[in-house]
C-alpha positions in Angstrom: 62.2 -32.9 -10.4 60.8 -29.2 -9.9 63.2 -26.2 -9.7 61.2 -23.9 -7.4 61.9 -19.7 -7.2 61.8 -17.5 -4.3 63.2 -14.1 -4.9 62.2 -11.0 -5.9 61.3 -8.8 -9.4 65.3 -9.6 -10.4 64.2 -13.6 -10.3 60.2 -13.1 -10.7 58.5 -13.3 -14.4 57.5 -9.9 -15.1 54.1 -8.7 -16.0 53.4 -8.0 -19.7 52.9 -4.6 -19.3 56.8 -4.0 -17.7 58.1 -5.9 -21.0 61.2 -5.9 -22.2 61.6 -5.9 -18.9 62.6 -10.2 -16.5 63.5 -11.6 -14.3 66.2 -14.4 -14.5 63.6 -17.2 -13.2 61.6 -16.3 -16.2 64.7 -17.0 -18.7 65.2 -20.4 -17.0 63.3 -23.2 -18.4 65.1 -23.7 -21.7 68.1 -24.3 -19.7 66.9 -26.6 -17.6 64.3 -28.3 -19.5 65.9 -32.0 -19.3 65.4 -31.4 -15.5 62.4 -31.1 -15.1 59.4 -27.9 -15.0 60.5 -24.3 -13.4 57.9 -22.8 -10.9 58.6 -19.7 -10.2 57.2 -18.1 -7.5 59.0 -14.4 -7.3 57.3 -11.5 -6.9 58.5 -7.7 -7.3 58.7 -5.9 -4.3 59.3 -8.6 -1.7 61.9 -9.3 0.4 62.3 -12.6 3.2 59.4 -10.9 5.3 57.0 -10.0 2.8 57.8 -13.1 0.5 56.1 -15.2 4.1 53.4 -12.5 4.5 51.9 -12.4 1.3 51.6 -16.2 1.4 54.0 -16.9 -1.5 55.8 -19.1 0.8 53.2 -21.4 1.5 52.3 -21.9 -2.1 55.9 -22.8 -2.7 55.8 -25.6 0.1 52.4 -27.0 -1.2 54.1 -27.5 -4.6 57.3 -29.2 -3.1 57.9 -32.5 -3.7 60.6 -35.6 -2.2 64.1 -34.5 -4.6 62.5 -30.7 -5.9 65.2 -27.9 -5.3 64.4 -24.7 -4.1 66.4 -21.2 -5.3 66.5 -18.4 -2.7 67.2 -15.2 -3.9 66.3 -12.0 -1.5 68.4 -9.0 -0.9 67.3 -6.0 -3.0 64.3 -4.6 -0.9 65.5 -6.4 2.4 67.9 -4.1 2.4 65.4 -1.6 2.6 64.1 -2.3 5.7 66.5 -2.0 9.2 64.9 -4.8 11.1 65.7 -7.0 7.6 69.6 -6.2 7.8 72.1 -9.0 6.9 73.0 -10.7 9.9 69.5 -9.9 11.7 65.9 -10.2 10.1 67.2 -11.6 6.7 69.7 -14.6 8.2 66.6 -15.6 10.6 64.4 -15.8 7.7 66.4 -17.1 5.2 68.1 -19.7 7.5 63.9 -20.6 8.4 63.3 -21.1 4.7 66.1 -23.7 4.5 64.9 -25.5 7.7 61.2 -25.8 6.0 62.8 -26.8 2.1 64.8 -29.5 4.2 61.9 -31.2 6.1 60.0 -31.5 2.8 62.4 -33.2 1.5 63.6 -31.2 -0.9 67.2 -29.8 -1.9 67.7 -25.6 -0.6 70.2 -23.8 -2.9 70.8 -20.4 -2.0 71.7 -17.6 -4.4 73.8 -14.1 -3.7 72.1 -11.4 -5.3 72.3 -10.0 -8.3 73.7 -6.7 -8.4 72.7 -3.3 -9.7 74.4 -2.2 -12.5 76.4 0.6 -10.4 79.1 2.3 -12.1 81.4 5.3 -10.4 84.7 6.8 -12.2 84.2 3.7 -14.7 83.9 0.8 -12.5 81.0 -1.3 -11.1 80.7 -0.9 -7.2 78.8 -3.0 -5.6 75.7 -2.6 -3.7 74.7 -5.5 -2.0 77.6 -6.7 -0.5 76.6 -7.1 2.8 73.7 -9.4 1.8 75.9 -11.5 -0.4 78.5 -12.3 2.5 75.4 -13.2 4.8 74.3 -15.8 1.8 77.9 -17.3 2.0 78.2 -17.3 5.8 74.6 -19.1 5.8 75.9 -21.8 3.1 78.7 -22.7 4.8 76.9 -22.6 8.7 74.0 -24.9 7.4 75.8 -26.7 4.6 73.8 -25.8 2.0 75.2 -24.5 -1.8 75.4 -21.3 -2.9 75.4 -19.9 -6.2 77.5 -16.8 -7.0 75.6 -14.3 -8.4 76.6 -11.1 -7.2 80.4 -11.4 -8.0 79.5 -12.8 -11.2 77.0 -10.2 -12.2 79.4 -8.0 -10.9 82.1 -9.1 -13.4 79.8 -9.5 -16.2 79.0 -5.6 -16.0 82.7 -5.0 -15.6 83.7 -6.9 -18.4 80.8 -5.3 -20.7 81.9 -1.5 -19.4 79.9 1.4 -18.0 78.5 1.7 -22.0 78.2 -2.1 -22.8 76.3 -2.9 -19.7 73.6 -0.9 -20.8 72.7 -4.5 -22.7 71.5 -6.4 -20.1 69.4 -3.4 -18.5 66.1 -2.1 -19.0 67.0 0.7 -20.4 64.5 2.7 -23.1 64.3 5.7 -25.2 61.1 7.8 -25.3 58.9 6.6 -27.8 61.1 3.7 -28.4 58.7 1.4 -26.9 54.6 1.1 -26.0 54.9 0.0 -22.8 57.3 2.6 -22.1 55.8 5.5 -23.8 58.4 8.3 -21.8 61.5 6.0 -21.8 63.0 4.6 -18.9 66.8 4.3 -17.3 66.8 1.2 -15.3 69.9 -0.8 -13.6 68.0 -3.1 -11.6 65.6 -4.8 -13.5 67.5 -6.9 -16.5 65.8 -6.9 -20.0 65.2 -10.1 -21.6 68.7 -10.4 -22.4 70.7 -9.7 -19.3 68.0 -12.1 -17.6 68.8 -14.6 -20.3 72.5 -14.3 -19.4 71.9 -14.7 -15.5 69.6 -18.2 -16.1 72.2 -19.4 -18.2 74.8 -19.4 -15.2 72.6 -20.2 -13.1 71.8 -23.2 -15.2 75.4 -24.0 -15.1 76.0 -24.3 -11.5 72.6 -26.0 -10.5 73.9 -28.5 -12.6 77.4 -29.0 -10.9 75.4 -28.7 -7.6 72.6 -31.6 -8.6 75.9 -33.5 -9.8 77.3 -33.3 -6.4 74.5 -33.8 -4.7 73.8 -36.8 -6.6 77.4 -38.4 -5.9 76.8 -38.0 -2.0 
């Protein structure tokens, strides 16, 4: 079995240069490694549209095989864009990704997206709320399972606190690191850590979800 990514820079593998910096697709395989091979085909910056556009889609679907699952994870920069909002441009697309991972044969899972690390008077807000509702409602319309990553990232921060968050964050004194030369103060992008964290439930529930399926 393959365990194919689609998502964006929070699921992609990182380039060198952006290290400590990853995504949780590129923490996956030792979690999944009596599966079978991760290909992981995020990219930073994409979002359902550009994901097609770019032809990163159609790479994806060559490599699909009878019994592969697919992970969707979109949100963070469809929600930049006003014809890409929950129930419009991003349900179409994301409900035309399952349609395609369904007629190859091959098993759709669809993630909720991680969320920023977003703290106000001491307590983790979310941000992509919206998006994460729209993955439910899409699960349950076209029966297809859904991973809960945005409550749970959600939680995680709020269990760690505004301060012990930090962790799982790319977050860098200046001069602290050569790839990072002027520091940097990111709660988006997870360091190696926090991504680590996110495969590893991730990992968890693909595997009640492959148990499932396989009982059915």
């Amino acid at each position: 079995m393959k365990i194919l990514l689609a998502g964006d820079s929070t699921v992609a593998r990182c380039p060198s240069y952006e290290y400590p910096m990853s995504g949780w697709g590129n923490e996956l395989a030792p979690f999944v490694s009596q599966w079978g091979a991760v290909y992981n085909f995020a990219k930073g910056g994409v979002s359902t549209e550009t994901f097609r556009d770019e032809g990163l889609w159609a790479l994806l679907l060559a490599e699909l095989g009878q019994g592969d699952v697919v992970l969707l994870q979109f949100g963070h920069n469809d929600q930049k864009r006003s014809h890409l909002g929950p129930e419009t441009g991003y349900r179409s697309n994301l409900e035309r990704m399952i349609t395609e991972v369904v007629a190859g044969g091959s098993q759709p899972v669809l993630c909720t997206p991680v969320e920023r690390r977003n703290f106000i008077d001491g307590r983790q807000r979310l941000t992509l709320a919206a998006y994460a509702d729209a993955v439910r409602r899409i699960g349950r319309r076209q029966q297809v399972p859904v991973i809960e990553l945005n409550d749970w990232t959600a939680a995680l921060y709020d269990t760690a606190g505004e301060n012990g968050s930090i962790a799982y964050f790319t977050h860098l004194e200046p001069g602290s690191h050569a790839h990072w030369p002027d520091g940097l103060l990111d709660d988006t992008h997870f360091n190696c850590t926090g991504a680590a964290e996110v495969a590893g439930h991730v990992a968890r529930e693909l595997a009640l979800i492959c148990n499932k399926v396989a009982v059915a």
